[in-house]
C-alpha positions as CSV (number, residue, x, y, z in Angstrom):
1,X,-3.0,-38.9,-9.7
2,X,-1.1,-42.3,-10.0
3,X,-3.9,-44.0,-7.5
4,X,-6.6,-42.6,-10.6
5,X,-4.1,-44.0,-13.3
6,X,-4.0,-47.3,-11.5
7,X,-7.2,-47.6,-11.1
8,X,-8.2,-46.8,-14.8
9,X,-5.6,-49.4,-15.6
10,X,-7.4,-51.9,-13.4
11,X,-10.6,-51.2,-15.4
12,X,-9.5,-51.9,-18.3
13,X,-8.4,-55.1,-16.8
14,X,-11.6,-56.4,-15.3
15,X,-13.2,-55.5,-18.0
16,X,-10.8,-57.6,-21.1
17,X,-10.8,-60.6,-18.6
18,X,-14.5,-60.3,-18.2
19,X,-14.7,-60.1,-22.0
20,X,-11.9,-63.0,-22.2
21,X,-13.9,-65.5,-19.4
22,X,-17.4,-64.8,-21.3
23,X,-16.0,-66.4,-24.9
24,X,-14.1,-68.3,-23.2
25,X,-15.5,-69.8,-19.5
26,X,-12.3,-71.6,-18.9
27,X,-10.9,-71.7,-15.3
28,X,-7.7,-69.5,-16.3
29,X,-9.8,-66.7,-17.3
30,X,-12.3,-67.1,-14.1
31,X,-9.2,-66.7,-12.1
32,X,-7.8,-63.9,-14.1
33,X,-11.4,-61.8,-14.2
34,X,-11.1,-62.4,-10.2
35,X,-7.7,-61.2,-9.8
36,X,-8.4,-58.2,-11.6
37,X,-12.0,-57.5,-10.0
38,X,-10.0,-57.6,-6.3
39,X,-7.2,-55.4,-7.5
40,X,-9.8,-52.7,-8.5
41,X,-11.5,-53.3,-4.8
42,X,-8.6,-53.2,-3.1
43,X,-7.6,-50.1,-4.9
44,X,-10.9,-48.8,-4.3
45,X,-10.5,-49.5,-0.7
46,X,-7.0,-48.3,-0.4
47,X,-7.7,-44.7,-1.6
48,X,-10.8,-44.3,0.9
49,X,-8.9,-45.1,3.6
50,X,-6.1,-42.2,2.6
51,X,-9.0,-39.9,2.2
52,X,-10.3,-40.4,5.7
53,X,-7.2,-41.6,7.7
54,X,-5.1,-38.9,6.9
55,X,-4.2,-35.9,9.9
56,X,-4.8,-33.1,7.7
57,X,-8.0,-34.2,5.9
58,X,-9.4,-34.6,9.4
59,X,-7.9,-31.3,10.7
60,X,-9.5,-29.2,7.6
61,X,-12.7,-31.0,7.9
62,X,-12.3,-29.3,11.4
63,X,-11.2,-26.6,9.9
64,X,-13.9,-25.5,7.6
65,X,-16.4,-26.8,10.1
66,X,-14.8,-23.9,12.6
67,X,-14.3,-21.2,9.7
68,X,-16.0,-21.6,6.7
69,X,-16.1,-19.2,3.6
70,X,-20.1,-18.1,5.2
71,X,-19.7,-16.6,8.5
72,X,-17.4,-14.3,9.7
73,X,-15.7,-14.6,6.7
74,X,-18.3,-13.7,4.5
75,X,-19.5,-10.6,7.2
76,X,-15.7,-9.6,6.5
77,X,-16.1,-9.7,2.8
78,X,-19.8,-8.0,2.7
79,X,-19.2,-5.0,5.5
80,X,-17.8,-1.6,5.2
81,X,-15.8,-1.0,8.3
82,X,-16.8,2.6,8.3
83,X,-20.4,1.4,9.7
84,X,-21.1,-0.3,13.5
85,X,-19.3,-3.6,13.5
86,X,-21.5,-6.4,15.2
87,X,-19.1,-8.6,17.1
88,X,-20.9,-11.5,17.3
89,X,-20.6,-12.1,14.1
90,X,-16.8,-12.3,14.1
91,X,-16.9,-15.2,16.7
92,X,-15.7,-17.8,14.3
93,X,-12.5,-16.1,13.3
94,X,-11.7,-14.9,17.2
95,X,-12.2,-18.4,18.2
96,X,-9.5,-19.5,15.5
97,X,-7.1,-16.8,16.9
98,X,-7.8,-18.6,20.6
99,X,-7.8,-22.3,19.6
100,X,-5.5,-23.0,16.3
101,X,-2.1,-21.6,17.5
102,X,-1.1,-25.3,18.8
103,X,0.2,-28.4,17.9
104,X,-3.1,-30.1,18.2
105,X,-4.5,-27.9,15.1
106,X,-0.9,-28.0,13.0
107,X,-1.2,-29.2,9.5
108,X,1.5,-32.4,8.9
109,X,2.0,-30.4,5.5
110,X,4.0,-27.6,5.6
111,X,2.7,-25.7,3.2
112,X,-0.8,-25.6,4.1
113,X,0.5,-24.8,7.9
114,X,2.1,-22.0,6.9
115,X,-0.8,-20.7,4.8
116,X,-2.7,-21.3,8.1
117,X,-0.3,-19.2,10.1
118,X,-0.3,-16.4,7.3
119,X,-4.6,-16.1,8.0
120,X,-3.7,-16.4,11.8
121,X,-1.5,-13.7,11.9
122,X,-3.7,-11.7,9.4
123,X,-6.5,-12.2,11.9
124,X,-4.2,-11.1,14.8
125,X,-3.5,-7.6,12.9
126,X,-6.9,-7.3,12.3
127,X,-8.8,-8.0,16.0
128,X,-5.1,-5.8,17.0
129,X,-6.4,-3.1,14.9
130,X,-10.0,-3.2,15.6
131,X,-9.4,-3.6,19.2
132,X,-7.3,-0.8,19.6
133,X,-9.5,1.8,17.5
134,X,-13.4,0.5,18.0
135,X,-15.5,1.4,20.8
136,X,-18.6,-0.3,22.1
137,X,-21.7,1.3,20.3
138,X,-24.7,-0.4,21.9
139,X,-25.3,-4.1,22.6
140,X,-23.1,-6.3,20.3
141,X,-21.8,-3.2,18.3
142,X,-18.4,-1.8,17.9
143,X,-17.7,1.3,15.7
144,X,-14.9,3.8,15.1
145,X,-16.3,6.9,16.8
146,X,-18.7,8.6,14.9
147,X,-17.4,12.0,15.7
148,X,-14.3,11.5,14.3
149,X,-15.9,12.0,11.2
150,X,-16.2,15.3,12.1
151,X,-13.3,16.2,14.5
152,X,-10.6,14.0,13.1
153,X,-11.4,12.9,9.4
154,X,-8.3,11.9,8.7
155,X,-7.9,9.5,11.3
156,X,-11.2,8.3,10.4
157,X,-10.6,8.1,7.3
158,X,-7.3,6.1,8.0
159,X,-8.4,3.8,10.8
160,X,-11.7,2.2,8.5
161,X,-9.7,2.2,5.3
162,X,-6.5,0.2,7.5
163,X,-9.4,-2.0,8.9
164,X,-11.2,-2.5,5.6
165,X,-7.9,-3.4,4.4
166,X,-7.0,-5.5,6.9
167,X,-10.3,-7.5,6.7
168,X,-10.0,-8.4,2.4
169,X,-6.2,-9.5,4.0
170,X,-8.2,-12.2,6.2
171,X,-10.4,-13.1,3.5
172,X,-7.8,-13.6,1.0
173,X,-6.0,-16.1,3.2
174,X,-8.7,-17.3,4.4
175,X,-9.6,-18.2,0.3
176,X,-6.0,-19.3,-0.4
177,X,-5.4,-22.1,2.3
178,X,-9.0,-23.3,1.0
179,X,-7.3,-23.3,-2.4
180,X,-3.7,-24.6,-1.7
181,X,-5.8,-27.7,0.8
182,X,-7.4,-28.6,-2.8
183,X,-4.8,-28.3,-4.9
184,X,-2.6,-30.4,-2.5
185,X,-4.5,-32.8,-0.8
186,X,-6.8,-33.7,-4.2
187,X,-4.4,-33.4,-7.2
C-alpha cells in the first residue's frame, strides 16, 4: 500500500515539473522533471523486483501450478462420494500430501504456512478416510461397497457422508490459503 502511495506521489511529481519545464524550459526544471521521471522508474522497478524475487510468490506460483482451484479440487467440490470415485483424478492433491510436507515447499510467512499445513492435514484425513473405507471398483475406480447399501446402511450412510465432509474440509482450505496469499502478499 505505501509503494502505491509513493508511487501516486511520484506522479504527481513528474507530471507539475513536466508542467513547470514546458512554461518554463529552464535548466532547474529540466533537472527537476528528470529527477522526478527516475524516482517513478526506480519505483516502478523496485516493486517488480518484490513481486518476482520474493520466496513465497515463487512458492505459490508453484503452488497453484501443482493444485489449482480446477482439478482435484474442483472433482472434490463437484462429486458425491456416495458414487465410484475415479482416483486419477485426485492425483494433484495426493501429490501435495507426498511433496509439500518439507522445508523446500514452506512458506517464509507464517500465516500462509500454517494455512498450508491446515489443507495438508485436511487432505491427510481425507486420503486416511478414503483409504481405509474404499475398495477398488474397476480400473481407476474406488467406491464404498455397494452392498453396504443394503447390508449395512448405516455405515454407508456414515462413511460417504464423513468422506463428503471431509472433501468440502479440503476445498475450503484449499479456497482459504488462496484467499489469505491475496490478501497478504497483494494488500
Amino acid at each position: 500500500m505505501k509503494h502505491k502511495i509513493l508511487k501516486a506521489v511520484a506522479l504527481i511529481l513528474v507530471m507539475a515539473s513536466f508542467t513547470w519545464m514546458m512554461k518554463n524550459p529552464d535548466w532547474e526544471p529540466i533537472i527537476t522533471f528528470l529527477a522526478m521521471l527516475s524516482m517513478l522508474i526506480s519505483l516502478e522497478f523496485s516493486e517488480e523486483k518484490i513481486r518476482t524475487k520474493h520466496p513465497d510468490i515463487e512458492l505459490y506460483q508453484k503452488f497453484i501450478q501443482n493444485v489449482p482451484s480446477t482439478g482435484s479440487i474442483q472433482y472434490l467440490r463437484d462429486t458425491d462420494m456416495r458414487r465410484p470415485i475415479d482416483t486419477t483424478q485426485l492425483r494433484e492433491l495426493s501429490r501435495f500430501v507426498n511433496y509439500w510436507d518439507n522445508a523446500e515447499h514452506e512458506f517464509v510467512n507464517k500465516e500462509i504456512e500454517k494455512k498450508k499445513l491446515e489443507l495438508l492435514d485436511s487432505c491427510n484425513k481425507f486420503f486416511g478416510f478414503f483409504n481405509l473405507n474404499t475398495f477398488h471398483f474397476r480400473d481407476t475406480l474406488q467406491s464404498v461397497p455397494i452392498e453396504w447399501q443394503d447390508e449395512k446402511i448405516e455405515r454407508y450412510n456414515r462413511v460417504t457422508s464423513t468422506l463428503n465432509t471431509l472433501a468440502d474440509d479440503v476445498v475450503t482450505k484449499h479456497q482459504e490459503l488462496i484467499k489469505l496469499y491475496k490478501k497478504i502478499i497483494f494488500a
